[in-house]
C-alpha atoms as a printed R data frame, in Angstrom:
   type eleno elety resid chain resno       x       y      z
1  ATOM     1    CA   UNK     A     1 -26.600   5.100 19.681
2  ATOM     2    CA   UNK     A     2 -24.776   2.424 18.013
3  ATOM     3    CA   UNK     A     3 -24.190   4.339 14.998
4  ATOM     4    CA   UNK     A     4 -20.471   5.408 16.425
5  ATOM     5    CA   UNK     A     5 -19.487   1.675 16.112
6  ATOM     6    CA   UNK     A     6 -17.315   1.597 13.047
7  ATOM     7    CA   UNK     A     7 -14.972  -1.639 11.862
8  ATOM     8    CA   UNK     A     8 -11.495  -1.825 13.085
9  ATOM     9    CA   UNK     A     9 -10.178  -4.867 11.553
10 ATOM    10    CA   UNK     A    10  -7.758  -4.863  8.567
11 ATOM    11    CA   UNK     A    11  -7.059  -0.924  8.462
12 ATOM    12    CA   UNK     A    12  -3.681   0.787  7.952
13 ATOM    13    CA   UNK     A    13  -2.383   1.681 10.449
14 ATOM    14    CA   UNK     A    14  -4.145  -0.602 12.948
15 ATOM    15    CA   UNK     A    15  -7.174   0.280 15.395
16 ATOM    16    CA   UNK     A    16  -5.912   2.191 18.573
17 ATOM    17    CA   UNK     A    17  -7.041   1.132 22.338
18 ATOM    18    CA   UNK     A    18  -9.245   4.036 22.178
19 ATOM    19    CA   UNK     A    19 -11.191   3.095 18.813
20 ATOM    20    CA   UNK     A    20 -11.829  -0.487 20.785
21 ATOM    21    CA   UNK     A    21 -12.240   1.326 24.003
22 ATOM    22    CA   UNK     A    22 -14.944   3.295 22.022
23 ATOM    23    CA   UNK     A    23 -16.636   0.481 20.350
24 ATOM    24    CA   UNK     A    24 -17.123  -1.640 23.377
25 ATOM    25    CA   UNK     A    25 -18.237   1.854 25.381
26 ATOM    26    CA   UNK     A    26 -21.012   1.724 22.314
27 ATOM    27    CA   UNK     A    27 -21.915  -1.758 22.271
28 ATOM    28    CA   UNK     A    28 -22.629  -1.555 26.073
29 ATOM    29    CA   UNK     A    29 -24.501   1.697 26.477
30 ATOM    30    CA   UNK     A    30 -26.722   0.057 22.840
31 ATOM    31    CA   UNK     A    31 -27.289  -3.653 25.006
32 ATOM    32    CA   UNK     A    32 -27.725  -1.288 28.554
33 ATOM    33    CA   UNK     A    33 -29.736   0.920 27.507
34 ATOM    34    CA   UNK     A    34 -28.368   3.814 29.507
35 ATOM    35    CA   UNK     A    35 -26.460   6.366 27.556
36 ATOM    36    CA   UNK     A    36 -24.385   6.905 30.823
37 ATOM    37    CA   UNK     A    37 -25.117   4.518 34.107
38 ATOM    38    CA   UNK     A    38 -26.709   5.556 36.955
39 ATOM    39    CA   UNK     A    39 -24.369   5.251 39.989
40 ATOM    40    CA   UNK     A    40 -25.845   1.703 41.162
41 ATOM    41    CA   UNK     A    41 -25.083   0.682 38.255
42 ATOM    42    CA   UNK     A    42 -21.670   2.235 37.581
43 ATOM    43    CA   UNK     A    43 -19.160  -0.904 38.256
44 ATOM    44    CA   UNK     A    44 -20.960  -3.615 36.634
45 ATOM    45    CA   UNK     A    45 -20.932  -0.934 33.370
46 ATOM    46    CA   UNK     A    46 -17.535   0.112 33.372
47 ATOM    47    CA   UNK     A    47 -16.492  -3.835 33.854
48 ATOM    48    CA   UNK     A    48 -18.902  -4.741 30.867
49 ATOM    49    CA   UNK     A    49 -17.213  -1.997 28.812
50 ATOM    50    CA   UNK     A    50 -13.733  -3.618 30.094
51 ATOM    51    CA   UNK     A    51 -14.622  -7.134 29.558
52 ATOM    52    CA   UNK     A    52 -16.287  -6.148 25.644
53 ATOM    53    CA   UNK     A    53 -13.065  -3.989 24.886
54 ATOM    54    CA   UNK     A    54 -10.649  -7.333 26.229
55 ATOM    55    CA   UNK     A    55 -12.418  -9.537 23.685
56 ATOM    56    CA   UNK     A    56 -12.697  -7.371 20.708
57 ATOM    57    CA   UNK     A    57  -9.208  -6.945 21.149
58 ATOM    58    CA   UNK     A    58  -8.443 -10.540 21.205
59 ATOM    59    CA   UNK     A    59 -10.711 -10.995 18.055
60 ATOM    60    CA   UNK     A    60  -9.141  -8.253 16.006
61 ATOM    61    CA   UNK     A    61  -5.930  -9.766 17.126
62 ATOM    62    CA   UNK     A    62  -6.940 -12.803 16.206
63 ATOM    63    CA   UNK     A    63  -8.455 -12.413 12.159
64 ATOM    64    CA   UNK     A    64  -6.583 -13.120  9.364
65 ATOM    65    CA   UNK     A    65  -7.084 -11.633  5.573
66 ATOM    66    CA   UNK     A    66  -5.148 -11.935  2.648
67 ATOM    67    CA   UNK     A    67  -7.251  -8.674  1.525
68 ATOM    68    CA   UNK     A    68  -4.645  -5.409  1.763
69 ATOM    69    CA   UNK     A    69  -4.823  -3.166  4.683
70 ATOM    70    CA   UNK     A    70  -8.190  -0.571  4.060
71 ATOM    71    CA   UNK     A    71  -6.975   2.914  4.266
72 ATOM    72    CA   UNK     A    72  -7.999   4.856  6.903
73 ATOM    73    CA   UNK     A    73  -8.503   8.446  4.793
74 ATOM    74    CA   UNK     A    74  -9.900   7.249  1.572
75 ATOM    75    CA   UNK     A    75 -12.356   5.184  3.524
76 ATOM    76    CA   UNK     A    76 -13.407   8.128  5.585
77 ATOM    77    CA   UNK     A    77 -13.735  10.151  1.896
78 ATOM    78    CA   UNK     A    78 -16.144   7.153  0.636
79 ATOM    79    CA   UNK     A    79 -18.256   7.678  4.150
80 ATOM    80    CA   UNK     A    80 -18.319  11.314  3.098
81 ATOM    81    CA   UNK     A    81 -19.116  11.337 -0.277
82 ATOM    82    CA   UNK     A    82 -22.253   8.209  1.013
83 ATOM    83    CA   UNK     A    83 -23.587  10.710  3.604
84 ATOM    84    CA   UNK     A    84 -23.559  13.708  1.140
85 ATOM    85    CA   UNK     A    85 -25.474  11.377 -1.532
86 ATOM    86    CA   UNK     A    86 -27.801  10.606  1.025
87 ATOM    87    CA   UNK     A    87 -28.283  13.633  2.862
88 ATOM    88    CA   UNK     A    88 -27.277  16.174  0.619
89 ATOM    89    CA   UNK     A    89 -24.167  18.229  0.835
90 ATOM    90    CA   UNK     A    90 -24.604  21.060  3.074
C-alpha cells in the first residue's frame, strides 16, 4: 500500500500539491488501514489526509541541502533499470 510513497524533497523541478496530496493520501490509508473509508469514517479520513499533506508541506518547505536538485527523469530511469534487475525485464 505504501509502496506509492516516493521522496519529494530536493527534486528539480519541485514536488507538486498533488505528489504531497498523494503521499499523505498513502500514509493515511497505510496507518488506517482502509484502502478507501467507510462512510462513518469518511471526515475524520479526508481531515487526516489534509492535516498529513499541511505538514509534509511545511517540512519539505522547510529542509535545506547543499546537495544539487535530483532530477526527476534520470531518477525515474535508475527506478527502472532497479525493477528490471530485480524482476526481470519484461
Amino acid at each position: 500500500m505504501c509502496r506509492n510513497i516516493k521522496t519529494l524533497f530536493n527534486f528539480d523541478p519541485p514536488a507538486t500539491d498533488e505528489e504531497i496530496r498523494a503521499s499523505a493520501l498513502q500514509f493515511v490509508r497505510k496507518l488506517s488501514g482502509f484502502p478507501r473509508p467507510s462512510a462513518e469514517n469518511k471526515a475524520a479520513f479526508e481531515l487526516a489526509v489534509d492535516n498529513v499533506e499541511t505538514v509534509a508541506r511545511a517540512l519539505i518547505d522547510a529542509l535545506v541541502t547543499s546537495a544539487s536538485p535530483k532530477n526527476r527523469e534520470a531518477e525515474a530511469a535508475k527506478a527502472k533499470q532497479r525493477s528490471a534487475k530485480r524482476f526481470g525485464s519484461a
